[in-house]
C-alpha positions in Angstrom: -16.4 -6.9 -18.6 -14.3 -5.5 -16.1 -13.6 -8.4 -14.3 -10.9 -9.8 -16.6 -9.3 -6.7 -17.6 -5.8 -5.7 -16.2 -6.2 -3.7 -13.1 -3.6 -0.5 -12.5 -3.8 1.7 -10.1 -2.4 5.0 -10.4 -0.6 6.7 -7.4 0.5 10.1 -8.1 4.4 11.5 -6.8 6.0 14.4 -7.0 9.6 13.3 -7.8 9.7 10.3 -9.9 13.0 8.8 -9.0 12.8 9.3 -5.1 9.7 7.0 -5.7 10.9 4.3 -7.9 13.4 3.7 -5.3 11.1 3.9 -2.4 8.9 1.4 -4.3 11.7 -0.6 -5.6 14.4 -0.6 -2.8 12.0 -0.4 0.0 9.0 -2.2 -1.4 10.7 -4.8 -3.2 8.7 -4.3 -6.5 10.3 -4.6 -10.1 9.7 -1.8 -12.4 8.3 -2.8 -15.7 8.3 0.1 -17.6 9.2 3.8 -17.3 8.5 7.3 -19.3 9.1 10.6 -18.6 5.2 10.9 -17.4 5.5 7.6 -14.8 6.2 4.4 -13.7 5.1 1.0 -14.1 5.4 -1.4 -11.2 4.6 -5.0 -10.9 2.5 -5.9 -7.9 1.0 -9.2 -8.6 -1.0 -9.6 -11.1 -1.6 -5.9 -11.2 0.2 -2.5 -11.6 0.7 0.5 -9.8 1.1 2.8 -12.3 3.2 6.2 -10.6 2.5 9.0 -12.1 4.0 12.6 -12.0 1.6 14.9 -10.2 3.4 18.4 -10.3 0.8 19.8 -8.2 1.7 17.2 -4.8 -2.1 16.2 -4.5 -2.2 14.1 -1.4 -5.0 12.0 -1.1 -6.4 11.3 2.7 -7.5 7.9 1.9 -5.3 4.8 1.7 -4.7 4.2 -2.1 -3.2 0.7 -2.7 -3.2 -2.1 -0.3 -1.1 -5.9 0.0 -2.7 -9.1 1.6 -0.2 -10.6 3.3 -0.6 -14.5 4.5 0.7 -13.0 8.5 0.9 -8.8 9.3 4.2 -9.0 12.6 6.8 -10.7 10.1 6.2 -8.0 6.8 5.8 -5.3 9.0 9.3 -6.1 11.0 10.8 -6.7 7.5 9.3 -3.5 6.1 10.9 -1.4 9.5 14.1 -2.8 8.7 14.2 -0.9 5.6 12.7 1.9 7.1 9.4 2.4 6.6 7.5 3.5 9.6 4.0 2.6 10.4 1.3 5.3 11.6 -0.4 4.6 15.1 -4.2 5.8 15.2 -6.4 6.2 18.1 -9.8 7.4 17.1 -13.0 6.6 17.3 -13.4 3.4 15.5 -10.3 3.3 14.6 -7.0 2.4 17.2 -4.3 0.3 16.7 -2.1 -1.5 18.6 1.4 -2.2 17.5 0.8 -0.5 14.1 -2.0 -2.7 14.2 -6.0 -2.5 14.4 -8.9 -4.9 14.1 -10.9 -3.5 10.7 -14.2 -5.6 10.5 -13.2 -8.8 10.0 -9.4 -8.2 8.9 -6.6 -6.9 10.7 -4.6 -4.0 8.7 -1.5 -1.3 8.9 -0.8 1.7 7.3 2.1 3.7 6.3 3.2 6.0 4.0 5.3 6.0 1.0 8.0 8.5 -0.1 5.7 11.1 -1.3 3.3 10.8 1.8 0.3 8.8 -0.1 -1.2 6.3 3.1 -0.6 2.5 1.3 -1.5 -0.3 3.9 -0.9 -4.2 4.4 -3.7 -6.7 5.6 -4.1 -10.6 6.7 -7.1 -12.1 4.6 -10.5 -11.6 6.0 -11.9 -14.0 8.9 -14.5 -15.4 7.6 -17.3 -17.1 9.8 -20.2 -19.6 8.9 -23.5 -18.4 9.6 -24.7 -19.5 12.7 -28.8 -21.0 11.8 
């Protein structure tokens, strides 16, 4: 059932333009449609769908994420337009050089222009089961 349907996911912002030219300009992504309520944004074959959110709810959790084929060359292109990647050291958790070792997948976080945590990842190492 759900498994063909079109996937959106909705990120909410406070200031509509300041984030369609954060995900635009700085993300690369082509908007596909707009009304005064949000933004549609190609990603894929999905959609981020950003939505005004007058009351600035930040979520503490990452909210979309990219699977990128190699992490060093998109996160040197993504600093040279100015994104900056987060740096975490906790328990579980620590990264080095933006970043850290998640299971079997490394990952990197940052944060868009309305603070919600969006992160990039290489594809999962997978390993044949050893019998």
């Amino acid at each position: 059932m759900l498994d063909t349907a079109a996937f959106i996911c909705p990120i909410p912002v406070t200031d509509l333009e300041r984030a369609r030219v954060f995900y635009e300009q700085t993300l690369g992504l082509t908007p596909v449609d707009r009304s005064e309520a949000g933004i549609l944004v190609a990603v894929g074959g999905a959609r981020l769908l950003l939505y005004l959110s007058p009351g600035g709810a930040r979520p503490t959790h990452t909210l979309a994420a990219w699977e990128v084929p190699s992490l060093e060359p998109v996160i040197a292109g993504l600093e040279r337009r100015g994104v900056t990647f987060e740096e975490y050291d906790l328990p579980g958790l620590r990264t080095e050089a933006h970043i850290a070792w998640i299971g079997p997948e490394r990952a990197a976080w940052f944060h868009d222009s309305e603070g919600n945590i969006l992160s990039i990842s290489e594809p999962w190492v997978r390993t044949a089961a050893k019998g």
